[in-house]
Structures are given as structure tokens and as C-alpha cells.
C-alpha positions in Angstrom: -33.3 52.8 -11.2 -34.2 49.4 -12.5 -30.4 49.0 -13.8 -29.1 49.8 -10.4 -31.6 47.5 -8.8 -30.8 44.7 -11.0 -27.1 45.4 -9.6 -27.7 45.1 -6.3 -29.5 41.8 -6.8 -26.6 40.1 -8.4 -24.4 41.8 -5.9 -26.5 40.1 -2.9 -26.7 36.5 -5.4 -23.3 36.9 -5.9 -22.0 37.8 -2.2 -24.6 34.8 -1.2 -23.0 31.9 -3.7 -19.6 33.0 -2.3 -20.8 32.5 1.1 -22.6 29.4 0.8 -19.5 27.7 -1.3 -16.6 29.0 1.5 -18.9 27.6 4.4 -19.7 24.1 3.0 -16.3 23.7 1.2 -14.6 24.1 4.5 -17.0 21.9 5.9 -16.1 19.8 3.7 -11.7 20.2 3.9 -12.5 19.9 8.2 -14.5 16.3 7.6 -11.7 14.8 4.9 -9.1 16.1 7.1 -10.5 14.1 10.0 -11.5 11.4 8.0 -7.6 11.2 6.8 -6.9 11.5 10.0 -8.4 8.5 11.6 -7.5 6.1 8.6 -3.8 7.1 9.3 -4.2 5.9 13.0 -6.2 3.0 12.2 -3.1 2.2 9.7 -0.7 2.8 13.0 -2.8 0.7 15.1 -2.9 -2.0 12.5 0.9 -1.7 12.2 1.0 -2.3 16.0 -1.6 -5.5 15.3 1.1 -6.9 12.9 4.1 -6.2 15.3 2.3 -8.4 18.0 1.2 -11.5 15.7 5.1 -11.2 14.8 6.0 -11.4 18.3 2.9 -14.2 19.2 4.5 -16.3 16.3 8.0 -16.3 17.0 6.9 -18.1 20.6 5.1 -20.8 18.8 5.4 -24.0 17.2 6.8 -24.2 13.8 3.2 -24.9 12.1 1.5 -22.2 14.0 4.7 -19.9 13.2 4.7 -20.0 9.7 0.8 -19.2 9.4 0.9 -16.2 11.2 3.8 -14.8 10.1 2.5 -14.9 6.6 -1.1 -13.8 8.1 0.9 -10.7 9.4 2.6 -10.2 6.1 -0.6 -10.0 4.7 -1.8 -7.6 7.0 1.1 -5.6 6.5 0.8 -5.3 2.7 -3.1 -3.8 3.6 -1.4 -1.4 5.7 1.0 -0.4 2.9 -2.2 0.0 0.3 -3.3 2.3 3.4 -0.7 4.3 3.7 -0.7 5.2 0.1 -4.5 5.7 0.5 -3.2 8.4 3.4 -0.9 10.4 1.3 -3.4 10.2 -2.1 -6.2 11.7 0.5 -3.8 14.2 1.5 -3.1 15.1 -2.0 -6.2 15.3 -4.1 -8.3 16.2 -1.8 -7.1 17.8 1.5 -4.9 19.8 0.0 -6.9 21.5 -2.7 -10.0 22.2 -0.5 -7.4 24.0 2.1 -6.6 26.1 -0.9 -9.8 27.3 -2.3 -9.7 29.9 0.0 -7.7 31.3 -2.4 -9.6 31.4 -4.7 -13.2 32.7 -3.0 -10.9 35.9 -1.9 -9.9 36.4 -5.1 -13.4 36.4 -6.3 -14.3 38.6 -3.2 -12.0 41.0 -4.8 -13.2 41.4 -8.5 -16.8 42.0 -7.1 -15.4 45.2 -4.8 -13.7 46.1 -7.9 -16.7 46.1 -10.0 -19.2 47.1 -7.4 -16.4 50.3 -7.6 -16.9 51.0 -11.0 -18.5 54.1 -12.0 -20.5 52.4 -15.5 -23.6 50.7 -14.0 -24.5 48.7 -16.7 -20.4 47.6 -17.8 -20.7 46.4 -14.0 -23.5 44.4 -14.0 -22.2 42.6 -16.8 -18.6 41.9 -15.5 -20.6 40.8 -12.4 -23.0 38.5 -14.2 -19.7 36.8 -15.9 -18.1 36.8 -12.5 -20.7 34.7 -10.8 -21.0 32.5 -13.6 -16.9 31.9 -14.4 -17.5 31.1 -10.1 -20.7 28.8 -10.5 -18.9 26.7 -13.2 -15.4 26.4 -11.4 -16.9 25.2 -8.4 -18.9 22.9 -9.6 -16.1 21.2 -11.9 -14.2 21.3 -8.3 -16.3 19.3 -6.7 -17.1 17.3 -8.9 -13.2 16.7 -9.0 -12.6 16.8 -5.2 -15.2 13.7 -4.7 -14.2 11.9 -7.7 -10.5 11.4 -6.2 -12.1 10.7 -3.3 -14.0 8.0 -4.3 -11.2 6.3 -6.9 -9.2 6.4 -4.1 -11.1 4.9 -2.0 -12.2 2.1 -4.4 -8.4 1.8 -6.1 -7.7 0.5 -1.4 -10.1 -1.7 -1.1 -9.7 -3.5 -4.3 -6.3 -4.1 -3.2 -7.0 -4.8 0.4 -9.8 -7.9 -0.6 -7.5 -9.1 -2.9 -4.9 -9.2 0.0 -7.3 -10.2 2.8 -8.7 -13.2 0.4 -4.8 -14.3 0.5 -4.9 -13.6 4.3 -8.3 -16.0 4.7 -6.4 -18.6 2.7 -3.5 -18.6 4.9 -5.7 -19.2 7.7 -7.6 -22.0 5.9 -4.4 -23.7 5.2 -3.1 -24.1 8.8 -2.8 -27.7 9.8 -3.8 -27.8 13.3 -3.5 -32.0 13.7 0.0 -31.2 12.8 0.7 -28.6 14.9 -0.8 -30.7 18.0 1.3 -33.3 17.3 4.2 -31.2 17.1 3.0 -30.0 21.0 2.1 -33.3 22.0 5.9 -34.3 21.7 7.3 -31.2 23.2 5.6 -32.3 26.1 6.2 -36.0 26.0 9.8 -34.9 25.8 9.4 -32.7 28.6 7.4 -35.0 31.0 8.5 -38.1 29.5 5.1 -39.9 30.5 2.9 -37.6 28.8 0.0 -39.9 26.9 0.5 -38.9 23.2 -2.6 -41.0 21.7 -4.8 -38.7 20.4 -8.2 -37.3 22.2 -11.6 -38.6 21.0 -12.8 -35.6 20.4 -10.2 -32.4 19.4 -12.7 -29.7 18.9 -13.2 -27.2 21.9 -16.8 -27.5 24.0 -19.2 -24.9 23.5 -18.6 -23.7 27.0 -15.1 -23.3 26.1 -15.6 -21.3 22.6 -17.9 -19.2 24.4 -15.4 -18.3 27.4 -12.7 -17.6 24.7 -15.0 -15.6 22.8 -15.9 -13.3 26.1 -12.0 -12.5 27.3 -11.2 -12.1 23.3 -13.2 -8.6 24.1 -11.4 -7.8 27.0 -9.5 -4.6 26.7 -5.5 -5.3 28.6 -4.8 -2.9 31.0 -3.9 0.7 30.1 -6.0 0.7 26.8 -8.6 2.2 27.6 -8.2 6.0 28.0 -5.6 5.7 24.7 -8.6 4.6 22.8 -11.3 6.9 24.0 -8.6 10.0 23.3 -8.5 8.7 19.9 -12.5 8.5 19.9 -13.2 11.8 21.6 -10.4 13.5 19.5 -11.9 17.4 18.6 -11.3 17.9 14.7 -9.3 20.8 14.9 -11.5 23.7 13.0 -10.9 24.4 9.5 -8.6 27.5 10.1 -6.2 25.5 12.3 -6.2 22.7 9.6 -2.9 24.5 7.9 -1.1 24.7 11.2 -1.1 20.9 11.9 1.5 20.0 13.9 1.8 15.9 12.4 1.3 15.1 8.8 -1.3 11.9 9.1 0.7 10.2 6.7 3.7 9.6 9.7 4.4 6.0 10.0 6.1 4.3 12.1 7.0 0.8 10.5 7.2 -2.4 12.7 10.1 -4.2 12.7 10.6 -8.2 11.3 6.9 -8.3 9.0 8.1 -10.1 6.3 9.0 -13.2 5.9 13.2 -13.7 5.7 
């Protein structure tokens, strides 16, 4: 009586660790895949950023041209570091929590197996080495799962400070007196009379900054239902997570980011 009460107690501990693992590792596969997700389209939307300053640069004087094209190929070197990030997420992590479902129905299966067998006391053991074998796995797993997770995540945005630090200094670097000058005789050429002394004082008002400031966070026209689909996007359940339709690693490249 006691043996077979002991067996249904590791039965029930047994059915209950496989239970609690499948619902909090697919918790877990449904929040990475989301969270692989959005850092692919923050990588797209970046790519977009760079095609722009591309396109602002080429309009501009030769000063002005030169900074942000290499500010953009700056940008575009972070968004190359991200893309990797993408497709390492993908790998060692996504990927192997999808497919531990694999292994909890395999484990599912032994127990029916040995809650099948006829010696009590052979089954309790095999059951006791079951849950254990299972314990120690998933523990090593996860311990692997997160520890790709976070390298990966550190090995980005090592790279990407190194890359934005270039980025600031390309900024820093941009000779502003020069490139007024260089618009000052564009328009002296243009108007002929155009006064080409310089101003007394060069630096924008405080009314001004702040005006700039306010329409810098104006959204241009069209925007704003593309980027509250991509911020009231469902996460597609972990059962659909298989069936997606689009690998977050697709990227499409802009054209003209580096510097010829």
C-alpha cells in the first residue's frame, strides 16, 4: 500500500514538473520570439533612417555631405551588428525553446510506459530517475538558453558603442563656419548682392531651438497608424510560432550607405 502510494506521489511530482516546465518554457520561446521580432523591425526601421540621411546629404553642401554620409555609414554598420544579433537570437535561443516540445513528450511517454509496468517497485525507481535525468536537463537548458541570450546581447552592444562613439565623433568634427561660408557664396552667387560679412552672433535664439525642438517630434503624414500596428502587434501564441509566415531576420538593405 505504502509502495503504491509512494508511486502515485512521484507520478503527480512528476506529471506536475512536466507541466510547470512546458508552460513557462513556452512562455518563454513566445516572449524571445517577440522580442526577436521587434529588434528585426527596429533594424528595418533603422535601415530606412540611414536611407533618408543618404538622401538629406546628397541635397547639401559639400561640408554637411560628407558628415552625414559617414554618420549614416555609421548607423549602417549598428544595423549590420543587429542583424547578426537577429539571426544569433533566432539560433540559440528561439529555435531550441520551439523544440523542447520534443523533448517534454518524450518524457510524457516513458512515464505512461512505466506507470504501465506491472513491478511497482522497478517503477518507482525508473520514475524517480526519470524526473531527475528531466530536473537536471532542464535546468542545464536554461541555464544555456539565457546564457546565449545575454552574450548575445552584450557581444551587440559592445559593438554598437564602439560604432556610435565613431558616429558622435563624426558629428563633433563637422565644421559648421565652413559649411556657412560655403552657403553664404551660393547665395552671393545667386543674388549677386547678398551681404557675405559674417553675423554677430551665429548661434540660433532660444525661441528658435525650442521651435525646432517641438516640430523635430512631429510625426509626417501617414506614420502614424504604421507605427501603432507595429506597437499593438498581437505576439502570435506559442503554437503558431512554427508557422510564421516571415523569418525576422528579412532585410531589406538601403541602397548607396557607404561611402564610394
Amino acid at each position: 500500500m505504502n509502495i503504491v502510494f509512494s508511486r502515485d506521489s512521484q507520478v503527480r511530482g512528476m506529471d506536475n514538473t512536466v507541466a510547470n516546465t512546458e508552460k513557462y518554457f513556452g512562455q518563454f520561446c513566445s516572449l524571445l520570439a517577440a522580442y526577436t521580432r521587434k529588434t528585426a523591425r527596429l533594424r528595418n526601421k533603422a535601415d530606412q533612417l540611414v536611407k533618408q540621411l543618404i538622401d538629406f546629404a546628397n541635397s547639401e553642401n559639400p561640408e554637411l555631405r560628407a558628415t552625414m554620409r559617414g554618420f549614416a555609414e555609421d548607423l549602417a554598420k549598428v544595423q549590420d551588428y543587429r542583424q547578426a544579433q537577429v539571426e544569433r537570437l533566432e539560433t540559440k535561443v528561439v529555435n531550441p525553446l520551439k523544440l523542447y516540445g520534443a523533448q517534454i513528450k518524450q518524457t510524457r511517454a516513458e512515464t505512461r510506459v512505466q506507470r504501465a509496468a506491472m513491478d511497482s517497485s522497478r517503477t518507482t525507481l525508473q520514475l524517480e530517475e526519470t524526473v531527475d535525468a528531466f530536473q537536471r536537463q532542464k535546468l542545464k537548458d536554461l541555464q544555456t538558453f539565457f546564457s546565449n541570450f545575454v552574450t548575445i546581447e552584450m557581444v551587440f552592444h559592445a559593438k554598437a558603442l564602439e560604432v556610435y562613439s565613431s558616429a558622435f565623433q563624426t558629428l563633433e568634427k563637422y565644421d559648421l563656419e565652413r559649411d556657412l561660408q560655403d552657403f553664404r557664396a551660393k547665395m552671393q552667387g545667386v543674388y549677386g548682392h547678398y551681404n557675405t560679412q559674417p553675423l554677430a552672433n551665429t548661434n540660433p535664439s532660444p525661441s528658435v531651438l525650442q521651435s525646432l525642438a517641438s516640430q523635430s517630434t512631429i510625426r509626417s503624414p501617414g506614420k502614424e497608424g504604421e507605427e501603432s500596428e507595429d506597437d499593438s502587434m498581437e505576439e502570435a501564441p506559442v503554437e503558431d510560432l512554427r508557422a510564421l509566415g516571415q523569418r525576422p531576420n528579412a532585410r531589406e538593405l538601403p541602397t548607396t550607405v557607404r561611402r564610394t
